[in-house]
C-alpha positions in Angstrom: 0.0 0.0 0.0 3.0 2.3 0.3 4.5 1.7 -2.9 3.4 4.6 -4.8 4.5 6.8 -1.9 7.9 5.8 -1.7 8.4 5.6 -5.6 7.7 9.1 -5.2 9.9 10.2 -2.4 12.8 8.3 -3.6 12.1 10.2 -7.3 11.7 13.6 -5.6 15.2 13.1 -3.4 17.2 11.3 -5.7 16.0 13.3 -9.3 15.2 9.5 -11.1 12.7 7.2 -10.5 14.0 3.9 -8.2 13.9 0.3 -9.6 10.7 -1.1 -7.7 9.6 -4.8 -7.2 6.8 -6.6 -5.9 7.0 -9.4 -3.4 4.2 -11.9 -3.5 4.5 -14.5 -0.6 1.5 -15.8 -1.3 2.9 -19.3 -1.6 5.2 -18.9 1.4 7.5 -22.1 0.3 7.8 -20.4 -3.0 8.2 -16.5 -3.0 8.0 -14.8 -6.0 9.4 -11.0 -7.2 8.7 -9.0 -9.8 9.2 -5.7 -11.1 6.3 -3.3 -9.9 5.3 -3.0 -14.0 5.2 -6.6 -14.5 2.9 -7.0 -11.2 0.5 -4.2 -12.5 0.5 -5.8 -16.0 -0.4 -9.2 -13.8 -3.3 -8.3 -12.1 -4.7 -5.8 -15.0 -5.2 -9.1 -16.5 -5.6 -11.5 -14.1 -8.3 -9.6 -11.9 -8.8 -6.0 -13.1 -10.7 -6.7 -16.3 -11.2 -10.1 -16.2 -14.5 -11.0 -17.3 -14.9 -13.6 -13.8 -13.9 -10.9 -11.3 -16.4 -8.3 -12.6 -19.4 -10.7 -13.2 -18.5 -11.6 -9.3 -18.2 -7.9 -8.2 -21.8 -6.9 -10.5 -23.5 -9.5 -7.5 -22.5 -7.6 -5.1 -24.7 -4.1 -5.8 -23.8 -1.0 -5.1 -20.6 -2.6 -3.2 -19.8 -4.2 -6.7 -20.2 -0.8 -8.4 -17.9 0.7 -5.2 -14.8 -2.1 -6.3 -14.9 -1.3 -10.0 -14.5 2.5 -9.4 -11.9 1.9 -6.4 -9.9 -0.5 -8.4 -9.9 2.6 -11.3 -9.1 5.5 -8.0 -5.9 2.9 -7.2 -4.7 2.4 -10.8 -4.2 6.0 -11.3 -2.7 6.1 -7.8 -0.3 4.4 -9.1 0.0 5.7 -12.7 0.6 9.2 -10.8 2.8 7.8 -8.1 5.2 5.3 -10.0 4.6 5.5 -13.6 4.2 1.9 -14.1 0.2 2.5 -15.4 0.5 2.2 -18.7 -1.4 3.8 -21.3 -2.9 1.1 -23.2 -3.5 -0.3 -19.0 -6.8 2.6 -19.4 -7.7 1.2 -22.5 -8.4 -2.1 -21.8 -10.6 -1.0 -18.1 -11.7 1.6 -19.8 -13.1 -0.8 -22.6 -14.3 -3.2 -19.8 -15.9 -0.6 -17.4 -17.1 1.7 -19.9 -17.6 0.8 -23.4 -19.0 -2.6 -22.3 -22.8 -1.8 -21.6 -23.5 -4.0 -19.4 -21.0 -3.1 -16.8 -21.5 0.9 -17.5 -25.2 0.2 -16.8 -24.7 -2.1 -13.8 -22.0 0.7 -12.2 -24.5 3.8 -13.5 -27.3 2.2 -11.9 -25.5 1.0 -8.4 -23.8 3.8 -7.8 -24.5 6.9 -10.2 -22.3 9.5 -8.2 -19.8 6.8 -8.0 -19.6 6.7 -12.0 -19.4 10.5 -12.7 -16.1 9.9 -10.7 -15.0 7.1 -12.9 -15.3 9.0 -16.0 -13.9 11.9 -14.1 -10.4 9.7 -13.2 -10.8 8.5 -17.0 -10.5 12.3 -17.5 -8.1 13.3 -15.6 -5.6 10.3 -16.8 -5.6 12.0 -19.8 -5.7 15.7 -19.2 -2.7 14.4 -16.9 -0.6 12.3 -19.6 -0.8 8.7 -18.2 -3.3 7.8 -20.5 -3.5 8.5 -25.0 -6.3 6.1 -25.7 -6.3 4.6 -28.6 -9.7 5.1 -30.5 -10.6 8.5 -31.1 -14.4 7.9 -29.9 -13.5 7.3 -26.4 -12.2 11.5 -26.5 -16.1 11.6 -27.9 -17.5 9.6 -25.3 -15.1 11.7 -22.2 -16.6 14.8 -23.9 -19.9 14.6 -22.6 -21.8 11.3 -25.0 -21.5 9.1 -21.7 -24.7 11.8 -20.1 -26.7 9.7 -22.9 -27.1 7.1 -19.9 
């Protein structure tokens, strides 16, 4: 939970960003590291957009709703603390969250307020440089089409 934080100490007292790894001891026999990018590029795939993890989430209501935006507030946490957000890392949750209807509908309806902040982070990555999507209807949608709800 301190990652980001320290990234950005060590880059504001030093001048250059430190080389950051992730320790997961969650096989204690065998314990794993990786470099912070390669542990964000993990769990993008393995839980932020996967298709299993937001269909479980969507059960869960306005809670459900809460986890999808959190999970989006932490990303950009991170893409503002340590860089290792990439780009196309918005495009693919912002394709899941967003441009899939069903999930937009299920996060509008369970927590509205919570989705204006969603498409404001969405916003904000890119008024901020962490994120260039890559289709030039999402700058459409971020514009003011997502009100169409």
């Amino acid at each position: 939970p301190f990652d980001g934080g320290l990234t950005a100490t060590a880059t504001s007292l030093t001048g250059h960003p430190p080389a950051h790894y992730h320790n997961d001891h969650s096989r204690p026999e065998r314990p794993v590291a990786t470099t912070l990018d390669e542990e964000i590029a993990k769990v993008m795939r393995s839980r932020v957009v996967n298709p299993k993890w937001i269909s479980g989430v969507m059960r869960h209501g306005y809670k459900g709703a809460f986890e999808i935006i959190a999970t989006t507030d932490y990303r950009f946490a991170f893409a503002a603390t340590t860089g290792a957000v990439k780009s196309h890392h918005f495009d693919i949750a912002f394709d899941a969250f967003v441009l899939n209807d069903e999930v937009r509908s299920f996060i509008h309806e369970n927590n509205k307020y919570g989705y204006d902040e969603l498409i404001s982070k969405f916003r904000e990555a890119m008024e901020r440089g962490f994120w260039s999507p890559k289709r030039n209807s999402t700058y459409a949608f971020l514009d003011g089409s997502n009100d169409q709800l």
